[in-house]
N, CA and C atoms of all chains as a GROMACS GRO file, in nm:
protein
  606
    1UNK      N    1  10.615   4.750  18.974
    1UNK     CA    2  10.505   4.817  19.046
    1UNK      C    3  10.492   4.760  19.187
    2UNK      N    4  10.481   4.857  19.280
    2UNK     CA    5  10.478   4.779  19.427
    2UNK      C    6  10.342   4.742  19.448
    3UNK      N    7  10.332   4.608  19.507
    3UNK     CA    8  10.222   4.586  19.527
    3UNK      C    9  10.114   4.685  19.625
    4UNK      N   10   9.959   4.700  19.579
    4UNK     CA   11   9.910   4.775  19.654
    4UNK      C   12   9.888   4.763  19.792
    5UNK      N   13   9.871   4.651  19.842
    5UNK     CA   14   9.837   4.618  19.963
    5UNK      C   15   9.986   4.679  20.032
    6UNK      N   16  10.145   4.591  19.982
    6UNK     CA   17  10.250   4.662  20.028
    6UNK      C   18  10.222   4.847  20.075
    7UNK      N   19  10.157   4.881  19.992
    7UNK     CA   20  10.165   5.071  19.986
    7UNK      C   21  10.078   5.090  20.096
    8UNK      N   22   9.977   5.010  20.106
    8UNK     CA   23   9.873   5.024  20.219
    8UNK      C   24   9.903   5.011  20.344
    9UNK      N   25   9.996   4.914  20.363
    9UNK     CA   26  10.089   4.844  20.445
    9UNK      C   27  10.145   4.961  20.516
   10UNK      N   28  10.247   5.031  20.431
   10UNK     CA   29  10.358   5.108  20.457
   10UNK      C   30  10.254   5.254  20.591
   11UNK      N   31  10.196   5.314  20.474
   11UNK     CA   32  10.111   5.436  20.494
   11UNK      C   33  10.078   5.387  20.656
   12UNK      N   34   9.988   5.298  20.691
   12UNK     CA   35   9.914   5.231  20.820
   12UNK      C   36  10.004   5.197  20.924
   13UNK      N   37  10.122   5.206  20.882
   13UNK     CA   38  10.215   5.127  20.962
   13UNK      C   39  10.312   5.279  21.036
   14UNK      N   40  10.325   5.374  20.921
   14UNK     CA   41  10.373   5.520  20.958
   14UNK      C   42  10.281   5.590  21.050
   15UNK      N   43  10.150   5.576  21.031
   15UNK     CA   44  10.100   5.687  21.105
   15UNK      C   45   9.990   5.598  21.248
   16UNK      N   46   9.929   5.469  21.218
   16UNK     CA   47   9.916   5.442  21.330
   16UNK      C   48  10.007   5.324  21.394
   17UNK      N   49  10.134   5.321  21.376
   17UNK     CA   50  10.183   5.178  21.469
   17UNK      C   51  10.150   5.088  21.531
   18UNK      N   52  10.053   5.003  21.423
   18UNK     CA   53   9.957   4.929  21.446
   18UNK      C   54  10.052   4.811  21.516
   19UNK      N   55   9.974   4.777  21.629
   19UNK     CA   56  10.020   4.600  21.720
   19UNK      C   57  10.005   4.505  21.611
   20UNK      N   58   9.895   4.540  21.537
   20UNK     CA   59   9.816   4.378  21.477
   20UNK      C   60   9.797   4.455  21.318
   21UNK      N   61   9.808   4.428  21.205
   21UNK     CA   62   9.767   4.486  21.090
   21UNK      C   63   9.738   4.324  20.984
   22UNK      N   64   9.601   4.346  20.946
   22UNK     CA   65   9.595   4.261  20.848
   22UNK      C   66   9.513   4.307  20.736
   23UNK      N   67   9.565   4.287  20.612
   23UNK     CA   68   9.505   4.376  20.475
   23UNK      C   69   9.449   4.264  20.408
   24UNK      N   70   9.362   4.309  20.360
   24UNK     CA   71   9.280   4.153  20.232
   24UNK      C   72   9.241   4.284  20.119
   25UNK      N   73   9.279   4.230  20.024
   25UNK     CA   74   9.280   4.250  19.864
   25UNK      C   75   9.119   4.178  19.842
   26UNK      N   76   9.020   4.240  19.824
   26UNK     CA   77   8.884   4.176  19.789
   26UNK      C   78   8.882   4.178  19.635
   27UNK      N   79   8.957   4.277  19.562
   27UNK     CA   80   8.926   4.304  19.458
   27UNK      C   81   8.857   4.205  19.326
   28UNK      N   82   8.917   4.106  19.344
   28UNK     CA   83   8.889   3.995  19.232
   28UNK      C   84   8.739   3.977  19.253
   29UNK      N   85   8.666   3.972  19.374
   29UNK     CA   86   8.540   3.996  19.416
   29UNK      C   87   8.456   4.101  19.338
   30UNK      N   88   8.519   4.213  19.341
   30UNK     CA   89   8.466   4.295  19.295
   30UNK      C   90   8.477   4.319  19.139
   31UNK      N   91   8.543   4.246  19.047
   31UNK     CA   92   8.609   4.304  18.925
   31UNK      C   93   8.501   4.329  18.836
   32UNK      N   94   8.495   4.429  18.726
   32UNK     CA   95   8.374   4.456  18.672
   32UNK      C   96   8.268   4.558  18.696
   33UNK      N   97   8.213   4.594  18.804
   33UNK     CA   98   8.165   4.621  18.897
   33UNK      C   99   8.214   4.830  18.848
   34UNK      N  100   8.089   4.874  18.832
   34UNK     CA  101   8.117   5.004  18.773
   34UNK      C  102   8.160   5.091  18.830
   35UNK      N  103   8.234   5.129  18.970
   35UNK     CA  104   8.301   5.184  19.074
   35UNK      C  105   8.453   5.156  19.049
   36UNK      N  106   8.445   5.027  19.029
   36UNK     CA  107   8.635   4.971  18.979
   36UNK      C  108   8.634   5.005  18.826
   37UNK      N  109   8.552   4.968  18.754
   37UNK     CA  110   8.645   5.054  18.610
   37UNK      C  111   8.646   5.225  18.591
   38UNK      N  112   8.583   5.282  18.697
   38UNK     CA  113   8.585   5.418  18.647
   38UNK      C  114   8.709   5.469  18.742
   39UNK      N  115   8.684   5.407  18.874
   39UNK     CA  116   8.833   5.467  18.985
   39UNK      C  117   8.961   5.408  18.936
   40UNK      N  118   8.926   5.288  18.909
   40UNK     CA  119   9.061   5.183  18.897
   40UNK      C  120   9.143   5.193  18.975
   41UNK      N  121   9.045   5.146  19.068
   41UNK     CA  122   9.096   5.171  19.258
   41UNK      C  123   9.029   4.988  19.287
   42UNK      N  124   9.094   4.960  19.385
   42UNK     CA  125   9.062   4.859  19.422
   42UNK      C  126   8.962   4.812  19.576
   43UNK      N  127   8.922   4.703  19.615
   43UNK     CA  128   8.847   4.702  19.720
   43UNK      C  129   8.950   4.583  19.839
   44UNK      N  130   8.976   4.656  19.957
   44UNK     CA  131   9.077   4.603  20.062
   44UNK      C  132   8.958   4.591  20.177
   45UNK      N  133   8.991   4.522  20.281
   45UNK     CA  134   8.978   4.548  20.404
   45UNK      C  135   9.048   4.505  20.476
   46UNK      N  136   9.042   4.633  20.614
   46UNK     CA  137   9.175   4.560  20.694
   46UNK      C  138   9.097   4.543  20.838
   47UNK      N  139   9.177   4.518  20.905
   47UNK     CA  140   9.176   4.500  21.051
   47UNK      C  141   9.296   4.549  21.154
   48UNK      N  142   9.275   4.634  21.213
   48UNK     CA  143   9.380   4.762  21.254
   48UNK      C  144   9.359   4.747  21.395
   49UNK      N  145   9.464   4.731  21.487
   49UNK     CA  146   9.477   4.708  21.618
   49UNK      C  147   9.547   4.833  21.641
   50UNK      N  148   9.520   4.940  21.698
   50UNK     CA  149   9.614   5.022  21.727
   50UNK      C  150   9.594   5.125  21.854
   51UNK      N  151   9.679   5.146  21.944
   51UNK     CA  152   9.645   5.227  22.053
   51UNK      C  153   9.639   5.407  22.028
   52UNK      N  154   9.624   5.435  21.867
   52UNK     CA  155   9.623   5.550  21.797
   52UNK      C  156   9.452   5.576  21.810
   53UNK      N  157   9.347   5.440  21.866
   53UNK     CA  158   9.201   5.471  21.823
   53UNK      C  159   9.180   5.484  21.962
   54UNK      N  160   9.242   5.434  22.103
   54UNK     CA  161   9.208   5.477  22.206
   54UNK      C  162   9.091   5.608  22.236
   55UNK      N  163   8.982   5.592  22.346
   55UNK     CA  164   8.914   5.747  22.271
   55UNK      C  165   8.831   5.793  22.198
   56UNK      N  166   8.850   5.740  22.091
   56UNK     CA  167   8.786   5.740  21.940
   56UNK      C  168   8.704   5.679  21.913
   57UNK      N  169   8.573   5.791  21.860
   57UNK     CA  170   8.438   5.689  21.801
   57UNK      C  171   8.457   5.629  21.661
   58UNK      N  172   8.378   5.523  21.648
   58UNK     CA  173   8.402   5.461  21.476
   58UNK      C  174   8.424   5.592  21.409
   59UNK      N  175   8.348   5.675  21.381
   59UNK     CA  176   8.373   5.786  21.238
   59UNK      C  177   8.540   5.817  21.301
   60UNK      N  178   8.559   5.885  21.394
   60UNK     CA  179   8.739   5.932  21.428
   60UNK      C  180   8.821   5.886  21.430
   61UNK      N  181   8.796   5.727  21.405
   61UNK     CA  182   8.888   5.590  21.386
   61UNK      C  183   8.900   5.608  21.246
   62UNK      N  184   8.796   5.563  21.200
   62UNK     CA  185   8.777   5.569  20.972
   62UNK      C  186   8.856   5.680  20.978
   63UNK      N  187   8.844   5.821  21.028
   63UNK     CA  188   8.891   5.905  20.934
   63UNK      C  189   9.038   5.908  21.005
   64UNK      N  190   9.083   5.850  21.092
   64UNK     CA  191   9.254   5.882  21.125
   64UNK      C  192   9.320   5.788  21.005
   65UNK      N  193   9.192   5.636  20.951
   65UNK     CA  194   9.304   5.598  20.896
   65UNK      C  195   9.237   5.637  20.772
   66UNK      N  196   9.167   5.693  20.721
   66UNK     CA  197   9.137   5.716  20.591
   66UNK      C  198   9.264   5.860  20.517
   67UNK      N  199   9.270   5.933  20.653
   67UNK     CA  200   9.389   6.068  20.647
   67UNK      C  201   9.537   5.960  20.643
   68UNK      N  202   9.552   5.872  20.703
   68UNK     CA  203   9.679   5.789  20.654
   68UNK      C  204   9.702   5.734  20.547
   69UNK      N  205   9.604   5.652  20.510
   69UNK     CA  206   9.576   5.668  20.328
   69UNK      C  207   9.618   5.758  20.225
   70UNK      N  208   9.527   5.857  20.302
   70UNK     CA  209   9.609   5.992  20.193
   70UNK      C  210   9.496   5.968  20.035
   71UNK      N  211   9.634   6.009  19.994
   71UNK     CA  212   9.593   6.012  19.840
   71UNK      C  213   9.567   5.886  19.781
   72UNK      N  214   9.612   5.782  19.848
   72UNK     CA  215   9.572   5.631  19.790
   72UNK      C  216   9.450   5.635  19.761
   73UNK      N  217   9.390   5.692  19.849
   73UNK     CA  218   9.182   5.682  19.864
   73UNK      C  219   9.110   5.694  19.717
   74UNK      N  220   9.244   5.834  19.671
   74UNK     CA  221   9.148   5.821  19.504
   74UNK      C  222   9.234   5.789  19.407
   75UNK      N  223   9.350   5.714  19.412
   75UNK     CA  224   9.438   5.647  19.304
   75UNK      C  225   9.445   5.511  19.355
   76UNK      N  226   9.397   5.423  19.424
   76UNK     CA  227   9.452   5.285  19.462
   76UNK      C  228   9.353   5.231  19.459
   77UNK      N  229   9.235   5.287  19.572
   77UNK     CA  230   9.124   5.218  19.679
   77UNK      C  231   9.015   5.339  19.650
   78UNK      N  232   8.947   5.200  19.556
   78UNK     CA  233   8.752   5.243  19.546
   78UNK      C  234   8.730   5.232  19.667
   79UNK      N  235   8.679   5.147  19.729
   79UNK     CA  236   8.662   5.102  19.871
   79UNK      C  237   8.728   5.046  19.994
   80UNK      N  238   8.725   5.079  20.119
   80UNK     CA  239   8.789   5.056  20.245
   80UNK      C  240   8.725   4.976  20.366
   81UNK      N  241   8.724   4.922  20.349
   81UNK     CA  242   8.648   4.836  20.485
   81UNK      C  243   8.730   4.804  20.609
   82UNK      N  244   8.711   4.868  20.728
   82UNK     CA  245   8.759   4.885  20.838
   82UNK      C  246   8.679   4.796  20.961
   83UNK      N  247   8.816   4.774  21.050
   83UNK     CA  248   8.774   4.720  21.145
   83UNK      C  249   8.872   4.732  21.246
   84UNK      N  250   8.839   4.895  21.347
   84UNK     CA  251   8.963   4.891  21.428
   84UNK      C  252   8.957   4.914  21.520
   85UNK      N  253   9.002   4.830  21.651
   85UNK     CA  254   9.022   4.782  21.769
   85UNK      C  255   9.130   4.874  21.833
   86UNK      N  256   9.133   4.908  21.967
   86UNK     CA  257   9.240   4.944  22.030
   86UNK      C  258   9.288   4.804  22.088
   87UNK      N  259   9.427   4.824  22.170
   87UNK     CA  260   9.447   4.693  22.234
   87UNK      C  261   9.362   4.587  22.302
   88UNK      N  262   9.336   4.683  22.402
   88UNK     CA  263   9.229   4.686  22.499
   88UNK      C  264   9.109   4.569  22.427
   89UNK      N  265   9.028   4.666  22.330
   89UNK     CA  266   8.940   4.602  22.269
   89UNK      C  267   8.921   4.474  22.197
   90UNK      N  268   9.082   4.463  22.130
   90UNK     CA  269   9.093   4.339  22.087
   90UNK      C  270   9.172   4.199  22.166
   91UNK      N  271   9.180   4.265  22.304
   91UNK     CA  272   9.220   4.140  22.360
   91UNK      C  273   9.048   4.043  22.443
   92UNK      N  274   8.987   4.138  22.450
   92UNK     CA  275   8.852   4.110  22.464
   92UNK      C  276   8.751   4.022  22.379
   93UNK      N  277   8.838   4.065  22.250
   93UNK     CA  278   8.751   3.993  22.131
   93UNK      C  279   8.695   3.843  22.144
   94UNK      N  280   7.406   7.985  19.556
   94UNK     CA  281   7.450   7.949  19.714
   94UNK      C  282   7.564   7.897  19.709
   95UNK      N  283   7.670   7.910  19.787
   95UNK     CA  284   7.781   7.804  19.783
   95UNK      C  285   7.790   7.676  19.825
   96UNK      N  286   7.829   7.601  19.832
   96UNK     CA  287   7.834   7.434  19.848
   96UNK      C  288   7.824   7.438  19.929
   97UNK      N  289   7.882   7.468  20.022
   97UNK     CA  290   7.922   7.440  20.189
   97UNK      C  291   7.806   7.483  20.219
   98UNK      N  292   7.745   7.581  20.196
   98UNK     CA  293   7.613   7.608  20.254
   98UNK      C  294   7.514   7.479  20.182
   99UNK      N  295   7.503   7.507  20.114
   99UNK     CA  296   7.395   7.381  20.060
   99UNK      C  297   7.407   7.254  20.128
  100UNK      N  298   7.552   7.227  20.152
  100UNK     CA  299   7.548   7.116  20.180
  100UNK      C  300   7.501   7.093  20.330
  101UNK      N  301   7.513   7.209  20.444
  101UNK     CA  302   7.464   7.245  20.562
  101UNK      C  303   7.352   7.252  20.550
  102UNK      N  304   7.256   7.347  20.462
  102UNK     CA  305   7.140   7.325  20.444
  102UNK      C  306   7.044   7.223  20.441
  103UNK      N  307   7.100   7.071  20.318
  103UNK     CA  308   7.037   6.986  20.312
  103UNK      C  309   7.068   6.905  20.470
  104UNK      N  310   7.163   6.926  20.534
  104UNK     CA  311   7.220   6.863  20.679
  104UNK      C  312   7.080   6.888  20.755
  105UNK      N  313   7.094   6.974  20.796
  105UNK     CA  314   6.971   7.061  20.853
  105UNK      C  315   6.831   7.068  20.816
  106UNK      N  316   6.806   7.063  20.728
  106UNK     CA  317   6.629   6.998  20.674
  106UNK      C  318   6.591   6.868  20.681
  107UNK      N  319   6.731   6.770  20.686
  107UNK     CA  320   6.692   6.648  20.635
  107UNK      C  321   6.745   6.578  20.817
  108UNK      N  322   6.669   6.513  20.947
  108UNK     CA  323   6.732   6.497  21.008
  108UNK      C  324   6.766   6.304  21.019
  109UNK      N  325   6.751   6.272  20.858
  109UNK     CA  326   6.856   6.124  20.867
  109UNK      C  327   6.834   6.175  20.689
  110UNK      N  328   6.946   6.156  20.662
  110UNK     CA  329   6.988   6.169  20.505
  110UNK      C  330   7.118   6.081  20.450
  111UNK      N  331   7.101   6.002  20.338
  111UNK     CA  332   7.224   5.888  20.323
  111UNK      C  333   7.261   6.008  20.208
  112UNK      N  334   7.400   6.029  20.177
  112UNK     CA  335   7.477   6.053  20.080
  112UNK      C  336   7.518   5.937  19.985
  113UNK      N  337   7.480   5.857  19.879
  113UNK     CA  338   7.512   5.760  19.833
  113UNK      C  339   7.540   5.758  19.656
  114UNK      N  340   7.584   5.622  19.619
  114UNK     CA  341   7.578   5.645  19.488
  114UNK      C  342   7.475   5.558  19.413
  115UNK      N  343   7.392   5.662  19.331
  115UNK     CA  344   7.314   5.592  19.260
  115UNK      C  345   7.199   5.624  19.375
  116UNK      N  346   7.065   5.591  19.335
  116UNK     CA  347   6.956   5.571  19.409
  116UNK      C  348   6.881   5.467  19.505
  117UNK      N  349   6.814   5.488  19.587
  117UNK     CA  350   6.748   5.360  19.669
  117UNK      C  351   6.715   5.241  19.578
  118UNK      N  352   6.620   5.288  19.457
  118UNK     CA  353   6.563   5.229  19.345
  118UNK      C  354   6.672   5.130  19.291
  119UNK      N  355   6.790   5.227  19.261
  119UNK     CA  356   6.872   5.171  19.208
  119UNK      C  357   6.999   5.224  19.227
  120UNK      N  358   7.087   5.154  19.343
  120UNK     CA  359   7.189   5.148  19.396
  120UNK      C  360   7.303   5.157  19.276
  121UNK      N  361   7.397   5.234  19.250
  121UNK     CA  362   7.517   5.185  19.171
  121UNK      C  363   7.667   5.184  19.263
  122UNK      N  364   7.626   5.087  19.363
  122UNK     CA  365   7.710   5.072  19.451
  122UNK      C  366   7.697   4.966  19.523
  123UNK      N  367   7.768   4.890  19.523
  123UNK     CA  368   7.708   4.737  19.699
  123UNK      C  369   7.713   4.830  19.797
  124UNK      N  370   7.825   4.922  19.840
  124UNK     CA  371   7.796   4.971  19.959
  124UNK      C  372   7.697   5.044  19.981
  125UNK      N  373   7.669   5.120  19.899
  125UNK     CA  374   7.525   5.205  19.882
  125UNK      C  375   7.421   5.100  19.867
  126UNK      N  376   7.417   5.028  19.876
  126UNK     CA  377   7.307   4.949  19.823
  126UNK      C  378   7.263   4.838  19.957
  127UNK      N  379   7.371   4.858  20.041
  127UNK     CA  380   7.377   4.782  20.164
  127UNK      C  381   7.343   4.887  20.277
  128UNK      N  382   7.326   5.033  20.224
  128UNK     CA  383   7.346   5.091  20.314
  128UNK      C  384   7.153   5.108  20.327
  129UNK      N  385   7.122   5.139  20.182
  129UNK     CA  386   6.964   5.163  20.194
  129UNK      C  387   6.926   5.051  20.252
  130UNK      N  388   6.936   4.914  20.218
  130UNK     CA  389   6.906   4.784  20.251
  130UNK      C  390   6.881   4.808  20.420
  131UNK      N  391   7.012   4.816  20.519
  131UNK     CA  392   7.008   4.849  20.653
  131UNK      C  393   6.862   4.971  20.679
  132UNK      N  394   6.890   5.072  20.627
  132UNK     CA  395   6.767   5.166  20.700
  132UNK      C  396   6.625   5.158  20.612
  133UNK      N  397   6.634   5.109  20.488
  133UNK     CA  398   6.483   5.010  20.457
  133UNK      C  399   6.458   4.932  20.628
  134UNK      N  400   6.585   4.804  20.678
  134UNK     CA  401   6.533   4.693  20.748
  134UNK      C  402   6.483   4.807  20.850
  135UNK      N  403   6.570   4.882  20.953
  135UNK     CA  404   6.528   4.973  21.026
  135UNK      C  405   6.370   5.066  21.042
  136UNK      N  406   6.316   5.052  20.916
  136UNK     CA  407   6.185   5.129  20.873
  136UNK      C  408   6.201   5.276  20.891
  137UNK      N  409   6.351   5.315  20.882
  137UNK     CA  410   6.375   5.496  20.883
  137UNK      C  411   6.273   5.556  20.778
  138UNK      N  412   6.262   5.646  20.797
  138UNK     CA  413   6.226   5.789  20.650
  138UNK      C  414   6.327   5.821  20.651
  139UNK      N  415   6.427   5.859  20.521
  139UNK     CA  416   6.521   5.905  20.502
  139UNK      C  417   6.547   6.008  20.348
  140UNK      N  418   6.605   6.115  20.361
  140UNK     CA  419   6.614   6.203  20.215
  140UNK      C  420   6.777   6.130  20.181
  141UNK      N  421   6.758   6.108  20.091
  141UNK     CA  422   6.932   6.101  19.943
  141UNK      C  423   6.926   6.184  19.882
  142UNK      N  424   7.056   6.175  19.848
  142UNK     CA  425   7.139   6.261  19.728
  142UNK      C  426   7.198   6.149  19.646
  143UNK      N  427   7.160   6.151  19.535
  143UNK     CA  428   7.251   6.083  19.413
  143UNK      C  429   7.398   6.173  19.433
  144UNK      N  430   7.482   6.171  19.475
  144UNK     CA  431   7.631   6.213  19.448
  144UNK      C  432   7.698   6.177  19.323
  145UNK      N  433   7.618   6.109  19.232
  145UNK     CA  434   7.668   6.071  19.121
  145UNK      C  435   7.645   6.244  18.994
  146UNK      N  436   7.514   6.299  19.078
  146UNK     CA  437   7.434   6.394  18.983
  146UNK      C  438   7.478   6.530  19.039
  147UNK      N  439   7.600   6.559  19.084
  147UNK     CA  440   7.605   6.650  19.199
  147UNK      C  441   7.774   6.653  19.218
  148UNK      N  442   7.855   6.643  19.109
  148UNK     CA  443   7.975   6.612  19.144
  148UNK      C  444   8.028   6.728  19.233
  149UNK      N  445   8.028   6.832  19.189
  149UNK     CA  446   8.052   6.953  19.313
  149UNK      C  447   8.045   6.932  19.465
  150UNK      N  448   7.872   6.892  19.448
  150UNK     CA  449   7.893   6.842  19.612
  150UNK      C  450   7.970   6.731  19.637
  151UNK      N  451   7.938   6.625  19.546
  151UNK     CA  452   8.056   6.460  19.614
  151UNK      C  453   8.209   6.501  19.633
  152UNK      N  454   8.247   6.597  19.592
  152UNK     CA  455   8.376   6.667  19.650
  152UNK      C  456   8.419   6.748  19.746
  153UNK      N  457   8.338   6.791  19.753
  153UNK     CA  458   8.300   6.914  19.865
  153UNK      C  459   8.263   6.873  19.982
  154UNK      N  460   8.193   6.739  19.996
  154UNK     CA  461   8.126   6.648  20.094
  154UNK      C  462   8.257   6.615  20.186
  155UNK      N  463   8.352   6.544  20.053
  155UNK     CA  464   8.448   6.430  20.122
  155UNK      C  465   8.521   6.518  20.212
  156UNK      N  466   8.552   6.663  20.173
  156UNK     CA  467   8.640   6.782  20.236
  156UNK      C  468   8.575   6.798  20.379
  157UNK      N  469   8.448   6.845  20.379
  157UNK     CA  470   8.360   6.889  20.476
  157UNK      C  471   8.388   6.761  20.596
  158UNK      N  472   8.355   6.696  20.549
  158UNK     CA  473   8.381   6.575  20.657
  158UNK      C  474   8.508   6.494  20.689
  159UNK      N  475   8.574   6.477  20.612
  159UNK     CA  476   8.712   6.427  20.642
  159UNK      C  477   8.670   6.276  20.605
  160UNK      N  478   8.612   6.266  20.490
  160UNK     CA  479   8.530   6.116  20.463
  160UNK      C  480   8.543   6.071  20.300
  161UNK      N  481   8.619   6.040  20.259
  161UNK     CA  482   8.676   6.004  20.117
  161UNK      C  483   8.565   5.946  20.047
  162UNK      N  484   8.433   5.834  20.120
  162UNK     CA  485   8.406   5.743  20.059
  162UNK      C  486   8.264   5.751  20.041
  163UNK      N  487   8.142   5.685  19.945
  163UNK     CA  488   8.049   5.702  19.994
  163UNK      C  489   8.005   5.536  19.998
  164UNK      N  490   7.874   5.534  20.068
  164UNK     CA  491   7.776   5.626  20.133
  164UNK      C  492   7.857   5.699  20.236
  165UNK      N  493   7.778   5.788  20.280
  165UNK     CA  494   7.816   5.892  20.394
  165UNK      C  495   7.648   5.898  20.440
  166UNK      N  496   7.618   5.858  20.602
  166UNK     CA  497   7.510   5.907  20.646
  166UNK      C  498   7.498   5.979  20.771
  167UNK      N  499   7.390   6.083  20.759
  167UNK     CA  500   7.409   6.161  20.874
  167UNK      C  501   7.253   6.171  20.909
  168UNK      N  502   7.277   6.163  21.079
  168UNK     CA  503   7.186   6.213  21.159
  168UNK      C  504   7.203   6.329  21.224
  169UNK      N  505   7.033   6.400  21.218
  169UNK     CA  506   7.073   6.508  21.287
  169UNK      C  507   7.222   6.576  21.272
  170UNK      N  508   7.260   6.655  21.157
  170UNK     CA  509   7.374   6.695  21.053
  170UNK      C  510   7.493   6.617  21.138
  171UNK      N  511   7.512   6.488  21.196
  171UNK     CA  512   7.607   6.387  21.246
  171UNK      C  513   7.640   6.317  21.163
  172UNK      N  514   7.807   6.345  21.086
  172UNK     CA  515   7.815   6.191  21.047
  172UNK      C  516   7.799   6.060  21.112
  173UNK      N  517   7.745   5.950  21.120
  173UNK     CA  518   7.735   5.895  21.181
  173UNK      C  519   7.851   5.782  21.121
  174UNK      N  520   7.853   5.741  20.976
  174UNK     CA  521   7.969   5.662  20.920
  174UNK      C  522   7.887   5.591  20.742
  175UNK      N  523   7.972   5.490  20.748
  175UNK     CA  524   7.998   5.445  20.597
  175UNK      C  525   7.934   5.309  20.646
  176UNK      N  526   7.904   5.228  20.517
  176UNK     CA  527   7.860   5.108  20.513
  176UNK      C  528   7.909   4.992  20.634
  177UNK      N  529   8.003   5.052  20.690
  177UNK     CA  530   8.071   4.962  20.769
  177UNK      C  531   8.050   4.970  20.928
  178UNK      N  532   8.023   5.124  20.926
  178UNK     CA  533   8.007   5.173  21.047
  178UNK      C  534   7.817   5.105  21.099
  179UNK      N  535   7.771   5.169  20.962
  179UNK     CA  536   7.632   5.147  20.941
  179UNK      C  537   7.563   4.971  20.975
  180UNK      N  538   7.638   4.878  20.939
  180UNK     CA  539   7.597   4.800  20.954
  180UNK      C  540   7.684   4.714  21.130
  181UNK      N  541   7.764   4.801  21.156
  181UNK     CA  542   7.834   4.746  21.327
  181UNK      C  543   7.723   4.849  21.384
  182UNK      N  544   7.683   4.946  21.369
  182UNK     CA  545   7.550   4.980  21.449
  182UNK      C  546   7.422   4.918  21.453
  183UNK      N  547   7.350   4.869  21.347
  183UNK     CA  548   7.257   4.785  21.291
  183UNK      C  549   7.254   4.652  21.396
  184UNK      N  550   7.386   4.599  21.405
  184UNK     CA  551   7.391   4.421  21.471
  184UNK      C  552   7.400   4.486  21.623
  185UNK      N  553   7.456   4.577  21.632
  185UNK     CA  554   7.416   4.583  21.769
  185UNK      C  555   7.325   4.664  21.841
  186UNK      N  556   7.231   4.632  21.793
  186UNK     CA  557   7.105   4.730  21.798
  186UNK      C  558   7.050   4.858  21.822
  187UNK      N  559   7.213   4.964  21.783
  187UNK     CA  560   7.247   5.099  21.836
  187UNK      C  561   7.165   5.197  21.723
  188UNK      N  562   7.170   5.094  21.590
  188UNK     CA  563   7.124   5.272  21.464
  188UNK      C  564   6.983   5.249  21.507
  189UNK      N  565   6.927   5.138  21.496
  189UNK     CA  566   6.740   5.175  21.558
  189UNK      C  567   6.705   5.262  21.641
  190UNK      N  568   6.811   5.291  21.728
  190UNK     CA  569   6.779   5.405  21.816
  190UNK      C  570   6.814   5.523  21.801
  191UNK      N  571   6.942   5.498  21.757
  191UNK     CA  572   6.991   5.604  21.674
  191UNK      C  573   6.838   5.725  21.559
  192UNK      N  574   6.800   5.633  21.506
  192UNK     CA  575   6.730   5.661  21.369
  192UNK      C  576   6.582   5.678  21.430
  193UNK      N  577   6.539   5.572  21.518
  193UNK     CA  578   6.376   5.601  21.613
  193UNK      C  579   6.402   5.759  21.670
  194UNK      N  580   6.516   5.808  21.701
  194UNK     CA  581   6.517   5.910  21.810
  194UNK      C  582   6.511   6.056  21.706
  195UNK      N  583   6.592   6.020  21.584
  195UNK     CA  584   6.558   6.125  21.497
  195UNK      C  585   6.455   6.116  21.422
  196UNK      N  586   6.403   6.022  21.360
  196UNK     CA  587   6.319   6.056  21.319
  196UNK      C  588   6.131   5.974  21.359
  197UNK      N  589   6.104   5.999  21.499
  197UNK     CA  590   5.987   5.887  21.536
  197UNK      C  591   5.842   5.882  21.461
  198UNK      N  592   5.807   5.783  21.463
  198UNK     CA  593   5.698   5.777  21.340
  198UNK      C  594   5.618   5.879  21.395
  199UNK      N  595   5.557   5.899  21.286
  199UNK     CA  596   5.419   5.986  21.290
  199UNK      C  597   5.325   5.937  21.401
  200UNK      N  598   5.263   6.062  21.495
  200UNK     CA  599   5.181   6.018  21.585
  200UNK      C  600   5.040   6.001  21.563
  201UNK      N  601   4.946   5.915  21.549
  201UNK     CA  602   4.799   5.900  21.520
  201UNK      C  603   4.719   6.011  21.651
  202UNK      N  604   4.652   6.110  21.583
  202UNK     CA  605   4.582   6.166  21.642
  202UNK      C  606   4.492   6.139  21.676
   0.00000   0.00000   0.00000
């Protein structure tokens, strides 16, 4: 089985060519928790550097990468926690 | 009525409404539960939808908006965002205004 974060990886990496990509697996955090046994989806957050959000308000950011996701959203990942920067923005940080 | 309308409808009557799971009372969600938490601190008036009681719409929602996840909150029929969005507006003191401008308290006559 490929790891999920790997799949998350892949998807984020095809559609925004992220500079900076970092994924965290929260799930063990969450285990139990009546959202994870009914999706049996897990809880990630990332941090997405990409000159794909240039432009873009928070909601048009979530949803470019929530549409890169895809179908993961309802077979992988209960929850998504985002945090995404254009270059620009994150050299500022 | 069809969904899409309903779901425009409640957009439009309600001008700050959280889409969440489970209730204010009782959240069956952290993110939902973080999300009332934020516009409790804010002192909004706000209408919900249990999306738990409503599966038609919690599908129909995610389509309409291009938004997989909930909560989902909207101002003035605006998505505005998800628990995440909700609380990077909150710290930087943008949804108070956001939320004062739609919905301002009642005026004492």
């Amino acid at each position: 089985m490929i790891d999920r974060v790997e799949k998350i990886r892949t998807r984020l990496e095809e559609v925004l060519a992220p500079l900076h990509l970092q994924i965290t697996d929260d799930s063990a955090a969450h285990a139990g928790h009546a959202g994870v046994i009914a999706s049996g989806g897990g809880h990630f957050s990332a941090l997405i550097v990409s000159a794909a959000f240039e432009g873009k308000s928070a909601v048009q950011r979530h949803q470019l990468v929530y549409r890169a996701l895809g179908d993961l959203m309802r077979t992988d990942i209960h929850a998504f926690s985002i945090k995404a920067f254009t270059p620009l923005e994150y050299q500022q940080l | 009525m069809d969904v899409i309308d309903r779901i425009k409808q409640q957009l439009a009557e309600h001008p700050v409404i959280l889409y969440m799971k489970g209730s204010p009372e009782f959240p069956q969600c952290g993110f939902s539960g973080r999300a009332v938490q934020i516009l409790e601190h804010c002192g909004a008036s706000y209408a919900y939808v249990n999306i738990f009681e409503d599966p038609e719409l919690r599908e129909n929602l995610k389509l309409y908006s291009n938004w997989p996840t909930f909560p989902q909150l909207y101002v003035n029929g605006e998505l505005v965002g998800g628990s995440d969005i909700m609380m990077d507006l909150f710290q930087k003191g943008e949804l108070q205004k956001i939320l004062a401008e739609a919905s301002p308290p009642p005026v004492s006559q």
